[in-house]
N, CA, C and O atoms as a GROMACS GRO file, in nm:
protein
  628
    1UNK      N    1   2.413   2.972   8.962
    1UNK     CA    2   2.485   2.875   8.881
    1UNK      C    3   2.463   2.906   8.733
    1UNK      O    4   2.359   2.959   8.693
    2UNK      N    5   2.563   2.870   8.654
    2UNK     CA    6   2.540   2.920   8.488
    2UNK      C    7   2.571   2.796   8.418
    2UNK      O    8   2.688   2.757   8.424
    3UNK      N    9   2.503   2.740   8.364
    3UNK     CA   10   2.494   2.593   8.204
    3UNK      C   11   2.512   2.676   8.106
    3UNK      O   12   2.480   2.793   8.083
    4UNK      N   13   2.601   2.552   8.022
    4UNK     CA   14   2.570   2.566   7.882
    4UNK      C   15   2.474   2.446   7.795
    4UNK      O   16   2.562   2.387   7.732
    5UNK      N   17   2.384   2.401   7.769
    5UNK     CA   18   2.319   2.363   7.703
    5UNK      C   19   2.362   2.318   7.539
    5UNK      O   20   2.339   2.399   7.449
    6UNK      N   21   2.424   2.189   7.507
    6UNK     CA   22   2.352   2.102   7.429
    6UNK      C   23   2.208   2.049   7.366
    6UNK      O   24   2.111   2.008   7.430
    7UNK      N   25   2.221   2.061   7.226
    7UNK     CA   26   2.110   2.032   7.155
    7UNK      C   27   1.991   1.912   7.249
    7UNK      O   28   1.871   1.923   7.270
    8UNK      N   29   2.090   1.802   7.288
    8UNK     CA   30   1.959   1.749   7.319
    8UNK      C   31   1.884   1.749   7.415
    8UNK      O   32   1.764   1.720   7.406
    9UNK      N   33   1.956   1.788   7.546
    9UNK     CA   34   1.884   1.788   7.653
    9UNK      C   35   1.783   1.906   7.620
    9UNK      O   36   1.673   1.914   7.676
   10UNK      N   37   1.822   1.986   7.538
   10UNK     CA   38   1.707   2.118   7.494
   10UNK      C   39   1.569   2.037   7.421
   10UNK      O   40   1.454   2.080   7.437
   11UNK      N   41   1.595   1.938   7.356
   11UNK     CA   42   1.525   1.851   7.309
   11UNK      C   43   1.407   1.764   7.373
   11UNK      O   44   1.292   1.752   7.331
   12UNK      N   45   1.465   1.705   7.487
   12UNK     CA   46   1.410   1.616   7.562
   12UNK      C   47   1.342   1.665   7.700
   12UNK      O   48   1.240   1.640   7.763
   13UNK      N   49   1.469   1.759   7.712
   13UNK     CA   50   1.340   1.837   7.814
   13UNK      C   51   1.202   1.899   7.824
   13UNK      O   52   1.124   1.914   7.917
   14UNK      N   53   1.200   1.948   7.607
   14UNK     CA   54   1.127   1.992   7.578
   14UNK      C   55   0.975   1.942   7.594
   14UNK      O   56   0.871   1.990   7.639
   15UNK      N   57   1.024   1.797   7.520
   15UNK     CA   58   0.935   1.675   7.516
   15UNK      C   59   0.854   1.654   7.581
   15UNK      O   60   0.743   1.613   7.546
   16UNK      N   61   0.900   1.684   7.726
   16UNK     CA   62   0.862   1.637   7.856
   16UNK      C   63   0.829   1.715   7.953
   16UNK      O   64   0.818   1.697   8.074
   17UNK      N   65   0.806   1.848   7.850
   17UNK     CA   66   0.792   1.990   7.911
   17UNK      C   67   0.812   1.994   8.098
   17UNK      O   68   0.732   2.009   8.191
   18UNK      N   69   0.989   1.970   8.088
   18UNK     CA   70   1.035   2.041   8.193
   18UNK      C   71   1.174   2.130   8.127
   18UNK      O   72   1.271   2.122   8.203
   19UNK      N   73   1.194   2.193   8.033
   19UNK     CA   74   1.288   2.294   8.036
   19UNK      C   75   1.276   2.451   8.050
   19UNK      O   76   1.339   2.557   8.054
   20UNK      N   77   1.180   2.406   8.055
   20UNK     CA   78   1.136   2.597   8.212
   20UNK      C   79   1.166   2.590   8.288
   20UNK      O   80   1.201   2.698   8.337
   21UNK      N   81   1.188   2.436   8.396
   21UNK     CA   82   1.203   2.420   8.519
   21UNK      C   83   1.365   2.498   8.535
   21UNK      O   84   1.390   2.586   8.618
   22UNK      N   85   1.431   2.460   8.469
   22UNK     CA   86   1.545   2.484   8.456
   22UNK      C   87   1.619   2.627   8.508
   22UNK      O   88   1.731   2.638   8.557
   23UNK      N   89   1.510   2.745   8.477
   23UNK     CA   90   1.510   2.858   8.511
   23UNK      C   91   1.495   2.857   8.674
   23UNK      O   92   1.536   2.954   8.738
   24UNK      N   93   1.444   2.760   8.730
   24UNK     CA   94   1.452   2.744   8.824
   24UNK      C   95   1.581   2.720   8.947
   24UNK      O   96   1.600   2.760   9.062
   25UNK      N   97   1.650   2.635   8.855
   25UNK     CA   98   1.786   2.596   8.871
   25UNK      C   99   1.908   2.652   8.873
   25UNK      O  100   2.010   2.615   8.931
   26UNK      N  101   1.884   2.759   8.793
   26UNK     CA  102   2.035   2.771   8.705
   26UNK      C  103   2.063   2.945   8.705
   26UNK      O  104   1.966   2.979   8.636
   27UNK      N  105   2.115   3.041   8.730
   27UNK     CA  106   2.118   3.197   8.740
   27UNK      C  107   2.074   3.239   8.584
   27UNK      O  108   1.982   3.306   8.537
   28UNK      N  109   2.213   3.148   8.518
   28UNK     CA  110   2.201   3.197   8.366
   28UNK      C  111   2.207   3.047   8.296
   28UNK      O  112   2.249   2.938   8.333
   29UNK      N  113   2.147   3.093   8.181
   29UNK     CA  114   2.136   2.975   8.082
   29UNK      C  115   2.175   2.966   7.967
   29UNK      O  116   2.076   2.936   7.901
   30UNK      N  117   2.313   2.979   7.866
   30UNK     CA  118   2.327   2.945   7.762
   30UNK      C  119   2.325   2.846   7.651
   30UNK      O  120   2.283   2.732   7.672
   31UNK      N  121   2.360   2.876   7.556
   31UNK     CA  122   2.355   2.811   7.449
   31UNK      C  123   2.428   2.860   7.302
   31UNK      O  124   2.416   2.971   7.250
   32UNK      N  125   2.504   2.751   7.254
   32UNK     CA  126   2.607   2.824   7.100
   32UNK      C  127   2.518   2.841   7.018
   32UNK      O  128   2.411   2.785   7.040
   33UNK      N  129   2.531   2.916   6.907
   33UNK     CA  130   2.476   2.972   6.783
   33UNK      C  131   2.488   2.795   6.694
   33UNK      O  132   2.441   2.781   6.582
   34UNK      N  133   2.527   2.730   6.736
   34UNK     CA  134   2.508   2.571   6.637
   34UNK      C  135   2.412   2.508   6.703
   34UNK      O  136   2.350   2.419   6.646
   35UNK      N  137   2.382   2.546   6.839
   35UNK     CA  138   2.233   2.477   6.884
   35UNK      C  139   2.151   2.511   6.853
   35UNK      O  140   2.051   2.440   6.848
   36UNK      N  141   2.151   2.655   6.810
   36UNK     CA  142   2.048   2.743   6.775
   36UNK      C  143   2.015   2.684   6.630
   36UNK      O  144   1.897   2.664   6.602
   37UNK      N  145   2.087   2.665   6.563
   37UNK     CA  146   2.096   2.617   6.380
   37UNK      C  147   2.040   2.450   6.397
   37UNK      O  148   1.942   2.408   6.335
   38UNK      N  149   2.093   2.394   6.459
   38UNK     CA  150   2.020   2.247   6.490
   38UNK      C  151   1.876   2.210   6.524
   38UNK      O  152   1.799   2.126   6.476
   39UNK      N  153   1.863   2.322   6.647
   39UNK     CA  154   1.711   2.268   6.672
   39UNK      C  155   1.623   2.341   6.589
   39UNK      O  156   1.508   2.350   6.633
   40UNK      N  157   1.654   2.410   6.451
   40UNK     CA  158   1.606   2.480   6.357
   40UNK      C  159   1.497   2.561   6.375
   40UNK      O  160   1.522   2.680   6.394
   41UNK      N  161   1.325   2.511   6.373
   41UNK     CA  162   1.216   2.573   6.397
   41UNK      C  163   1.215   2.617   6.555
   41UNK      O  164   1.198   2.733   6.592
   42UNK      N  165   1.237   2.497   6.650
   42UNK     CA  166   1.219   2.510   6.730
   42UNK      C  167   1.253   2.617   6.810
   42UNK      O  168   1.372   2.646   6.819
   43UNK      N  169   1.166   2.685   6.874
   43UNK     CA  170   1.217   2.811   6.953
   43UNK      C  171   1.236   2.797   7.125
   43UNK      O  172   1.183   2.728   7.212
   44UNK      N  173   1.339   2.901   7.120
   44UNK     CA  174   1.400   2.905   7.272
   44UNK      C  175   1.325   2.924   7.343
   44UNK      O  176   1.222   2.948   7.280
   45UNK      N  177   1.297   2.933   7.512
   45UNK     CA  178   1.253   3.030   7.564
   45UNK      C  179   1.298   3.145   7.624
   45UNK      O  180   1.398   3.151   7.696
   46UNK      N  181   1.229   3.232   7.598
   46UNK     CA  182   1.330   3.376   7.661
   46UNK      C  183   1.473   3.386   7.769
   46UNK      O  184   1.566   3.466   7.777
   47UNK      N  185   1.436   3.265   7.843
   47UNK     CA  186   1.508   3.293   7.993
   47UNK      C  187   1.674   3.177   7.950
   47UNK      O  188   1.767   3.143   8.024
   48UNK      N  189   1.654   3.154   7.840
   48UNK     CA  190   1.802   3.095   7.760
   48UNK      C  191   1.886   3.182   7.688
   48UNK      O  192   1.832   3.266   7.616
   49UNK      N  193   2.019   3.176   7.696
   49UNK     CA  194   2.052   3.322   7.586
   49UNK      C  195   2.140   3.281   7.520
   49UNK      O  196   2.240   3.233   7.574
   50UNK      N  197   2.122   3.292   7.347
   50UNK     CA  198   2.237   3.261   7.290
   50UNK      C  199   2.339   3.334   7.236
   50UNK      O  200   2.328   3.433   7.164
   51UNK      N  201   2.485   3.255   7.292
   51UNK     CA  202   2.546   3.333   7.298
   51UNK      C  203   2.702   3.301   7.154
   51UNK      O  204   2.734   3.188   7.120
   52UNK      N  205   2.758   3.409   7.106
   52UNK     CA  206   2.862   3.380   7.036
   52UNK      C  207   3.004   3.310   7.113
   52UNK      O  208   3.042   3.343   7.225
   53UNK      N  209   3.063   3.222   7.038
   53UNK     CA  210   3.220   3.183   7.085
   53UNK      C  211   3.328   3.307   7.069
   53UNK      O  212   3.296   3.416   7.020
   54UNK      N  213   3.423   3.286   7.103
   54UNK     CA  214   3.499   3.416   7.078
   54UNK      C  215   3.564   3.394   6.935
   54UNK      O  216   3.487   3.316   6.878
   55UNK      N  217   3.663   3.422   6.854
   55UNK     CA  218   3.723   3.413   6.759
   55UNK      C  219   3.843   3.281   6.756
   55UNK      O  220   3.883   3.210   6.664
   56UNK      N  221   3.883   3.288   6.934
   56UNK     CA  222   3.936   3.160   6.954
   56UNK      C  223   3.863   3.025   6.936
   56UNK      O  224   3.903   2.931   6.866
   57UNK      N  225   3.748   3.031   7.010
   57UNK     CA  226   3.701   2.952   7.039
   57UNK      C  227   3.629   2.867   6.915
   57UNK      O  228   3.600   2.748   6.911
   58UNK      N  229   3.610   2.985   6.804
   58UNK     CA  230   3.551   2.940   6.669
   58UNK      C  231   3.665   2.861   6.585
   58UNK      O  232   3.652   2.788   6.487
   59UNK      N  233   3.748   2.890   6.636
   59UNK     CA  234   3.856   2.850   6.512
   59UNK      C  235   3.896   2.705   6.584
   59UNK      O  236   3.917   2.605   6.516
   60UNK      N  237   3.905   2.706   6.720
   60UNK     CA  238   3.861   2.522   6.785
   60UNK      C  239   3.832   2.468   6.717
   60UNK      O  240   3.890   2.399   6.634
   61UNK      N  241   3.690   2.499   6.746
   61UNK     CA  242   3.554   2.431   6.673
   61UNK      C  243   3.603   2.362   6.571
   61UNK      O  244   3.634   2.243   6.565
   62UNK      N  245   3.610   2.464   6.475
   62UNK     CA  246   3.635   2.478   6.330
   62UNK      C  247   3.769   2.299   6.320
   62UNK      O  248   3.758   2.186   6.273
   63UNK      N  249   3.876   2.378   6.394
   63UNK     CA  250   3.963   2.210   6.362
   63UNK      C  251   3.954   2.132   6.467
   63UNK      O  252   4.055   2.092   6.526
   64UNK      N  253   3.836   2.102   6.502
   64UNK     CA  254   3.826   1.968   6.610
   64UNK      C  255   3.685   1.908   6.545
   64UNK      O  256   3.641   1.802   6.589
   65UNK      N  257   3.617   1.979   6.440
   65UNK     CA  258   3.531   1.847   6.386
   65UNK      C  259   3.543   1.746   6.366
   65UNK      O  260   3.654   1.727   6.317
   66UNK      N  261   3.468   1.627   6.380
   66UNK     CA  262   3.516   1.487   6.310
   66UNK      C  263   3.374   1.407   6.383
   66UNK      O  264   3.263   1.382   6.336
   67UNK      N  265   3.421   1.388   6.487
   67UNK     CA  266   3.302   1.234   6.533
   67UNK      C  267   3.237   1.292   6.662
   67UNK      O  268   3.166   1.225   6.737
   68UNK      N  269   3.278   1.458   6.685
   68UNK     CA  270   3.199   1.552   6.754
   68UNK      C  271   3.088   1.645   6.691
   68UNK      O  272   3.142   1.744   6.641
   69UNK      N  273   2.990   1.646   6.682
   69UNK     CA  274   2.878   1.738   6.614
   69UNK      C  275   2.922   1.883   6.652
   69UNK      O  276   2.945   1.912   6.769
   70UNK      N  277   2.935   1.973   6.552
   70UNK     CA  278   2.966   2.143   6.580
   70UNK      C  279   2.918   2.160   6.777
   70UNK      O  280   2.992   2.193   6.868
   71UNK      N  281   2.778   2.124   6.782
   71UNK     CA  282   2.723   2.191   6.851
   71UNK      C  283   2.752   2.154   6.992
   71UNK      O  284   2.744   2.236   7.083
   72UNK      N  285   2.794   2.002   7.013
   72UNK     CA  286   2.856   1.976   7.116
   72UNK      C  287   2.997   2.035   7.145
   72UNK      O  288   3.014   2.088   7.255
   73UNK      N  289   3.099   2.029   7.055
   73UNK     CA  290   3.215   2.148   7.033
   73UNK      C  291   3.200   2.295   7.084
   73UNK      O  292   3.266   2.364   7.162
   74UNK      N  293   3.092   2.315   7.012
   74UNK     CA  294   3.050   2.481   7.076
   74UNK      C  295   3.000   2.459   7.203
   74UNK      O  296   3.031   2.559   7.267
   75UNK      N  297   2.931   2.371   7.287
   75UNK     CA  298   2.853   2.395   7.426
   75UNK      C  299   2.993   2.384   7.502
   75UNK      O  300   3.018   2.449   7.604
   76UNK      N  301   3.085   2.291   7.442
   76UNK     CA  302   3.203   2.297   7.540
   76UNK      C  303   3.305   2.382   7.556
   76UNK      O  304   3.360   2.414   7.661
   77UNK      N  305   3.332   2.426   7.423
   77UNK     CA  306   3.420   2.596   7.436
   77UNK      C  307   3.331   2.713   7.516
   77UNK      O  308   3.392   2.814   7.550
   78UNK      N  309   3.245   2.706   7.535
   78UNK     CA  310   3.115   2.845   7.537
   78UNK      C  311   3.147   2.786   7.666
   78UNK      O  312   3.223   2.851   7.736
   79UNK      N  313   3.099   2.664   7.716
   79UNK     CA  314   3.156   2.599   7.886
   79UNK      C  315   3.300   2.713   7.949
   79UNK      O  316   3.316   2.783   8.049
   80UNK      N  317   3.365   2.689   7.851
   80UNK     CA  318   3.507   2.689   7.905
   80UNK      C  319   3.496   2.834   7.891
   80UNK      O  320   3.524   2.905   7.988
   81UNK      N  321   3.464   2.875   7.802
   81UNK     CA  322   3.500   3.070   7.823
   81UNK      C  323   3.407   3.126   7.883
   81UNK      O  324   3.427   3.247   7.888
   82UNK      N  325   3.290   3.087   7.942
   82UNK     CA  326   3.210   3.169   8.004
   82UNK      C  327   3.234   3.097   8.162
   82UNK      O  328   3.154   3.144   8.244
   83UNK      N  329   3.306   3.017   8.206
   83UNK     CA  330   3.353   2.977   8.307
   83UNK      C  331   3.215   2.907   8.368
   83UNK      O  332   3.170   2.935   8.479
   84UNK      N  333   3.162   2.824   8.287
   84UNK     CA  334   3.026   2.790   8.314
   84UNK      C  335   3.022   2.701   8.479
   84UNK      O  336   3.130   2.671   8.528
   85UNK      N  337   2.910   2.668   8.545
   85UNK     CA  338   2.965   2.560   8.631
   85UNK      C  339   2.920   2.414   8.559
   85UNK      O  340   2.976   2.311   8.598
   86UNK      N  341   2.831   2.407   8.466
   86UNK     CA  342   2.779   2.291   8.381
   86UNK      C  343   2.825   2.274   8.263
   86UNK      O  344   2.870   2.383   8.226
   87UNK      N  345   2.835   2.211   8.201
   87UNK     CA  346   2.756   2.154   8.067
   87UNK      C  347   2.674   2.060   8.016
   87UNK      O  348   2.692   1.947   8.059
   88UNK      N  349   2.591   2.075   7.940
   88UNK     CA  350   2.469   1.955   7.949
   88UNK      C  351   2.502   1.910   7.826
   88UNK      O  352   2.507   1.983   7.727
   89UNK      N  353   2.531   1.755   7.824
   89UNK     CA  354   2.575   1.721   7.736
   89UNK      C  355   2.535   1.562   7.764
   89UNK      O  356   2.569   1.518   7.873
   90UNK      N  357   2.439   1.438   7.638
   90UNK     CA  358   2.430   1.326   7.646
   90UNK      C  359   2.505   1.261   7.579
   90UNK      O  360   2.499   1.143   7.613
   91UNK      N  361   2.602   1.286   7.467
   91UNK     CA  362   2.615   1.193   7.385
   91UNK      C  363   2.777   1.121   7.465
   91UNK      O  364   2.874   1.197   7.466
   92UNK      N  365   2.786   1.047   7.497
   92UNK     CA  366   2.902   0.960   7.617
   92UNK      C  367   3.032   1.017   7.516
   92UNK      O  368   3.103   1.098   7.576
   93UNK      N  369   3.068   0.993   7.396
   93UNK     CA  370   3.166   1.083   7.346
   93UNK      C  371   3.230   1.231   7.396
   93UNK      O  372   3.337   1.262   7.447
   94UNK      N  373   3.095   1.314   7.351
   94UNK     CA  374   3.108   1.420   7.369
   94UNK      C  375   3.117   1.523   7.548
   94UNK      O  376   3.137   1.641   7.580
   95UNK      N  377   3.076   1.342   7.647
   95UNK     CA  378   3.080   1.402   7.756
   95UNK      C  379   3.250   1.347   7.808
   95UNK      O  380   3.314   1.415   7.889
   96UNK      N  381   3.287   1.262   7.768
   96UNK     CA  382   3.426   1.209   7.770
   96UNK      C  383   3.529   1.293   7.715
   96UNK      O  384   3.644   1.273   7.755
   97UNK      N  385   3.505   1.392   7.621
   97UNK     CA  386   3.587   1.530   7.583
   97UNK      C  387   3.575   1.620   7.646
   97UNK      O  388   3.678   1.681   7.672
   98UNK      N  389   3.408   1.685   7.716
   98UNK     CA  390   3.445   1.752   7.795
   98UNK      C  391   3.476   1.761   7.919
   98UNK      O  392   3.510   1.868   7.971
   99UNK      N  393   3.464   1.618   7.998
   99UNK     CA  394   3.524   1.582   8.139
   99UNK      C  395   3.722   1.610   8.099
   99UNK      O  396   3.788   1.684   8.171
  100UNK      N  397   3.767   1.558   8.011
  100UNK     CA  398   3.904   1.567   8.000
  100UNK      C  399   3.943   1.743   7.960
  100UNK      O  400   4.050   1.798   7.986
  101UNK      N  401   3.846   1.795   7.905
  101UNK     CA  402   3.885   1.952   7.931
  101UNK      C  403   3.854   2.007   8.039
  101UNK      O  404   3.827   2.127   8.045
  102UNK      N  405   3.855   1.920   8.148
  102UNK     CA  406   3.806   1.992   8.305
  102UNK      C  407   3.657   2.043   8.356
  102UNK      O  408   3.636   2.102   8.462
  103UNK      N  409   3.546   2.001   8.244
  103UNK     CA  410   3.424   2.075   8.282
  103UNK      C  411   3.328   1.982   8.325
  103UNK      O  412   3.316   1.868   8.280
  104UNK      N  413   3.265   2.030   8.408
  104UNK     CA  414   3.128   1.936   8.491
  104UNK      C  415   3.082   1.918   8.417
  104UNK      O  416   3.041   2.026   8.375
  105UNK      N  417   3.040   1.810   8.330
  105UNK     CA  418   2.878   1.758   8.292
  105UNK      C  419   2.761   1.705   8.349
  105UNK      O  420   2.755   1.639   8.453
  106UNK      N  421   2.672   1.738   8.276
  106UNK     CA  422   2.545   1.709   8.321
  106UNK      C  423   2.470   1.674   8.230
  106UNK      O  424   2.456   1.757   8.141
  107UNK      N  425   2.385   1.531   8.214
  107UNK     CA  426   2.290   1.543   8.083
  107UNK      C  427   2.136   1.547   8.148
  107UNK      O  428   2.121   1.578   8.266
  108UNK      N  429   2.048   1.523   8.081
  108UNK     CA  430   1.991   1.510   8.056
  108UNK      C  431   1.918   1.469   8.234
  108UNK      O  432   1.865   1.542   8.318
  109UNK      N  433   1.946   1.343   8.233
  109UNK     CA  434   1.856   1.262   8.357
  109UNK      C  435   1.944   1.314   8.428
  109UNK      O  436   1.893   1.324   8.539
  110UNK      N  437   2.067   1.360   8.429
  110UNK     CA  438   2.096   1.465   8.556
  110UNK      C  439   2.056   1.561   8.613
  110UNK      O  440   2.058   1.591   8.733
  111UNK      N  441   1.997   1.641   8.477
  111UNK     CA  442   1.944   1.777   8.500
  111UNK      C  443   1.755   1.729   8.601
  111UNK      O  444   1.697   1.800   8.683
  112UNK      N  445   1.722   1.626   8.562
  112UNK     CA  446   1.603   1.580   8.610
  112UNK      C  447   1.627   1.596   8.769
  112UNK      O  448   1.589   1.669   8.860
  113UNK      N  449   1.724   1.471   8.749
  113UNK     CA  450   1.768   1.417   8.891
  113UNK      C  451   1.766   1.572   8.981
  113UNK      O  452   1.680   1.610   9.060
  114UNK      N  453   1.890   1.645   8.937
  114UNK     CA  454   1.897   1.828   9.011
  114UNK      C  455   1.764   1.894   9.024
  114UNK      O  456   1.743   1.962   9.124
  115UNK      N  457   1.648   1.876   8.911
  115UNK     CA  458   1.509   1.938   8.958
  115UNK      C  459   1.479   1.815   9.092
  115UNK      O  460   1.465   1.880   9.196
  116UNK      N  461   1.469   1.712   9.111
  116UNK     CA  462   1.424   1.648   9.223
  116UNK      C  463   1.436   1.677   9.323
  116UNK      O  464   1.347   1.706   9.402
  117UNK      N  465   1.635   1.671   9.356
  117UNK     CA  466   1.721   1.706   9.479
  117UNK      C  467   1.635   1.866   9.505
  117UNK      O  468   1.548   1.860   9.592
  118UNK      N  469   1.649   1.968   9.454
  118UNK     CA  470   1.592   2.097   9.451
  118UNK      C  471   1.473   2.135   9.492
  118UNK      O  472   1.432   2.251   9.506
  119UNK      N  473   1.390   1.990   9.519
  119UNK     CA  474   1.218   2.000   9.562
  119UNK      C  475   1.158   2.096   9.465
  119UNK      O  476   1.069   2.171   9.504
  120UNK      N  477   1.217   2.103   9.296
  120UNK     CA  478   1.133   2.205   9.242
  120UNK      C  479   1.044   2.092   9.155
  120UNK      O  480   0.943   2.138   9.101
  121UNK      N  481   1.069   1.960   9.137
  121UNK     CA  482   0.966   1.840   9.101
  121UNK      C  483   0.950   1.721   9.190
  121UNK      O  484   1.049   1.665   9.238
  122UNK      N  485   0.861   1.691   9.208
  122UNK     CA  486   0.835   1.538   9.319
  122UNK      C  487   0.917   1.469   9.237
  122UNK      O  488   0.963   1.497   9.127
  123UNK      N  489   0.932   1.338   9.334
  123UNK     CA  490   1.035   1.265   9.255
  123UNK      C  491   0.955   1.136   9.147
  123UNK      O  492   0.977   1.075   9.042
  124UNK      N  493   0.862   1.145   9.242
  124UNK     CA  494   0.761   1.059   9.143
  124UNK      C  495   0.734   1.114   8.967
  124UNK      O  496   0.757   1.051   8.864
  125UNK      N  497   0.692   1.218   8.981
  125UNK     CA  498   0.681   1.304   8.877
  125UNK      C  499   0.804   1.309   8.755
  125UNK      O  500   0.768   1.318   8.638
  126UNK      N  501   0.947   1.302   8.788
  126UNK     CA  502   1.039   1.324   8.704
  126UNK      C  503   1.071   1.110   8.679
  126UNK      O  504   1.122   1.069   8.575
  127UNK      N  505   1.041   1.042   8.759
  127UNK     CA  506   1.048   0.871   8.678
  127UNK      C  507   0.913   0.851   8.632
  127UNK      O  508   0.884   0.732   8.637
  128UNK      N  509   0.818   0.926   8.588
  128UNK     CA  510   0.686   0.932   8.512
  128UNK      C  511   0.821   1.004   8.398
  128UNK      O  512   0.900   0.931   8.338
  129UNK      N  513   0.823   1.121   8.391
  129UNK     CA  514   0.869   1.182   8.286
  129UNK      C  515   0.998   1.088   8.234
  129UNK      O  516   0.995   1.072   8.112
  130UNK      N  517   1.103   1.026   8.296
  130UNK     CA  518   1.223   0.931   8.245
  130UNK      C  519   1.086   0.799   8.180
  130UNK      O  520   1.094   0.773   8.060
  131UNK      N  521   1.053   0.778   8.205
  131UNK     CA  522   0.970   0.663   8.169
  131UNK      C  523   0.947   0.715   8.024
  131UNK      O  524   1.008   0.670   7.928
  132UNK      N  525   0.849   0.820   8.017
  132UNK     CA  526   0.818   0.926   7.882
  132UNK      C  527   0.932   0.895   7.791
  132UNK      O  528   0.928   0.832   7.685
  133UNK      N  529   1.059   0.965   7.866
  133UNK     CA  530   1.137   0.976   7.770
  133UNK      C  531   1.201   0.830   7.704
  133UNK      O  532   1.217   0.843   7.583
  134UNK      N  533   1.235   0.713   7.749
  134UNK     CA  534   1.243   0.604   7.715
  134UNK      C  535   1.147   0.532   7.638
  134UNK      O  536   1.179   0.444   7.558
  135UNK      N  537   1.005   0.575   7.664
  135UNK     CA  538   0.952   0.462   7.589
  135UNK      C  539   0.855   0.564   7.480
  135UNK      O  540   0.783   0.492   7.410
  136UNK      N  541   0.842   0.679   7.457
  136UNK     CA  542   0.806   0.769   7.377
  136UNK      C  543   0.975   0.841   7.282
  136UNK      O  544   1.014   0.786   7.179
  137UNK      N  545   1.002   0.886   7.305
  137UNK     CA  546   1.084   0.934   7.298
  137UNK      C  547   1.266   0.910   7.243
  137UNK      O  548   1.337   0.992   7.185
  138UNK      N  549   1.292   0.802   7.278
  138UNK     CA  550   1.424   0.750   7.255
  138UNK      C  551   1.494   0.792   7.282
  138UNK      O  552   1.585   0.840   7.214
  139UNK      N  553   1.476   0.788   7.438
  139UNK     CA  554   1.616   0.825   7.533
  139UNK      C  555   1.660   0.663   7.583
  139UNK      O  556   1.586   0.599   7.657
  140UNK      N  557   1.799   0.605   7.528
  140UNK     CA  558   1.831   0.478   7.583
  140UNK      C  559   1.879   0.484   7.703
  140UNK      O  560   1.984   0.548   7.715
  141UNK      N  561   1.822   0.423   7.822
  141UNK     CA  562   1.862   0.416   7.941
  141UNK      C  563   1.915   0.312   7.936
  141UNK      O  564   1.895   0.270   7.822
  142UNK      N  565   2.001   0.208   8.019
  142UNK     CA  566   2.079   0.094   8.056
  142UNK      C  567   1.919   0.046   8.131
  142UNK      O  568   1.832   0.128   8.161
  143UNK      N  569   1.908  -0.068   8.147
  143UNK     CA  570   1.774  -0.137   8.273
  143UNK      C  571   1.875  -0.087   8.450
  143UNK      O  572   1.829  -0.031   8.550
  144UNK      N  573   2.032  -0.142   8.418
  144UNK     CA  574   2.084  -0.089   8.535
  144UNK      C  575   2.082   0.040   8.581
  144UNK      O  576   2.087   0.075   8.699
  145UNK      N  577   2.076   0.113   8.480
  145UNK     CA  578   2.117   0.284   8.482
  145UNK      C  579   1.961   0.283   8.560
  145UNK      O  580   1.962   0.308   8.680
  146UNK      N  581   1.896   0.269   8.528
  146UNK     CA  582   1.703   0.285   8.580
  146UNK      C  583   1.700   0.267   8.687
  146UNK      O  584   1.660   0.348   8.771
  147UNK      N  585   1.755   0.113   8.714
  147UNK     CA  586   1.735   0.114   8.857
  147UNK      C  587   1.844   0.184   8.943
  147UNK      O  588   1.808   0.160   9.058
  148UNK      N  589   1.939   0.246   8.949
  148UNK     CA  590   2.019   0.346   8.955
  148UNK      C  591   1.959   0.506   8.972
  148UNK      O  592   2.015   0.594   9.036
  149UNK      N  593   1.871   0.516   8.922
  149UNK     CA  594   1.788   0.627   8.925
  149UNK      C  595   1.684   0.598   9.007
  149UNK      O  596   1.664   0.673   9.102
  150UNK      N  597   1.600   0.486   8.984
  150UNK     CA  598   1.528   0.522   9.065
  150UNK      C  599   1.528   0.502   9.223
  150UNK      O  600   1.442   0.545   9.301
  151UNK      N  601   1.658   0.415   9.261
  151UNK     CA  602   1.710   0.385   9.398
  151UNK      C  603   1.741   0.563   9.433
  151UNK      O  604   1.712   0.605   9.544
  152UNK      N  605   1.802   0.656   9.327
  152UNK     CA  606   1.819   0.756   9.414
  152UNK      C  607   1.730   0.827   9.396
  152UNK      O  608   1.734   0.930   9.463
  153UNK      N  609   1.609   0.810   9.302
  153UNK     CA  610   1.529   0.904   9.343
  153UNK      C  611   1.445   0.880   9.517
  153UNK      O  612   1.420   0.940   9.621
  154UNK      N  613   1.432   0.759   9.454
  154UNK     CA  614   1.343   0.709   9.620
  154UNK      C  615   1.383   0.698   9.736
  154UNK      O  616   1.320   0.710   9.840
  155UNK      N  617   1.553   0.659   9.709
  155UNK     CA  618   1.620   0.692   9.825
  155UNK      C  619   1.653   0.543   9.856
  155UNK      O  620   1.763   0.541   9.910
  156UNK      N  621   1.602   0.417   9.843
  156UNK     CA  622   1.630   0.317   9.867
  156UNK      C  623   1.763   0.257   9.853
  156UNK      O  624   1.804   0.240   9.738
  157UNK      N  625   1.836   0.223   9.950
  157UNK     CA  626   1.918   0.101   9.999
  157UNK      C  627   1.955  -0.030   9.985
  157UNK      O  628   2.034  -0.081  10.065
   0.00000   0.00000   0.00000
């Protein structure tokens, strides 16, 4: 399977040091040259690769700024031309643009949720880490969305 990666789930996974797991998950792993400029100091890890848009895809970008951040723009063209099967994307805007350009999203507590299903994290282990990220962190969950998660992590009925 091949993602493209958004700034934040690169962020939050970080946090919560599961975005290695990911390598676990995924064949290939990208990322646009505006994620790369965003998360500034912060460095990749090897097994992510960043990659250029094409000349089309830049000039998108370029006239679809406004109340989309570059970098979400770029994870979703880079989606679309590398025929990705993901995109990881949190911000509900930016996942509402790229569901209407035809591409799977995935954020954040999805990508968790997929390490669970995968038996590559207990499930206990990844609502320790959603917990992290909510109350360290400032990831806003819904209280419904939570219990939503954690009915499927546990499986409960």
């Amino acid at each position: 399977m091949k993602i493209v990666l958004n700034t934040s789930p690169v962020i939050f996974l970080s946090k919560i040091d599961c975005l290695h797991y990911l390598a676990d998950c995924f064949d290939d792993i990208f990322v646009p040259n505006a994620v790369v400029q965003e998360l500034r100091e912060d460095c990749l890890p090897a097994f992510i690769t960043i990659s250029k848009l094409s000349a089309t895809g830049s000039s998108y970008v370029a006239g679809a700024l406004g109340r989309l951040h570059q970098g979400e723009l770029e994870a979703m063209v880079l989606a679309q031309e590398l025929a990705a099967d993901f995109v990881a994307l949190d911000d509900l805007l930016a996942r509402r643009k790229a569901q209407r350009l035809g591409l799977n999203v995935i954020g954040t507590v999805g990508l968790l949720l997929l390490l669970a299903k995968q038996n590559i994290i207990a499930p206990e282990t990844i609502w320790l880490k959603l917990k992290q990220l909510t109350e360290q962190h400032g990831l806003y969950l819904s209280p419904d969305l939570l219990e939503q998660i954690n009915t499927r992590l546990f499986k409960r009925h």
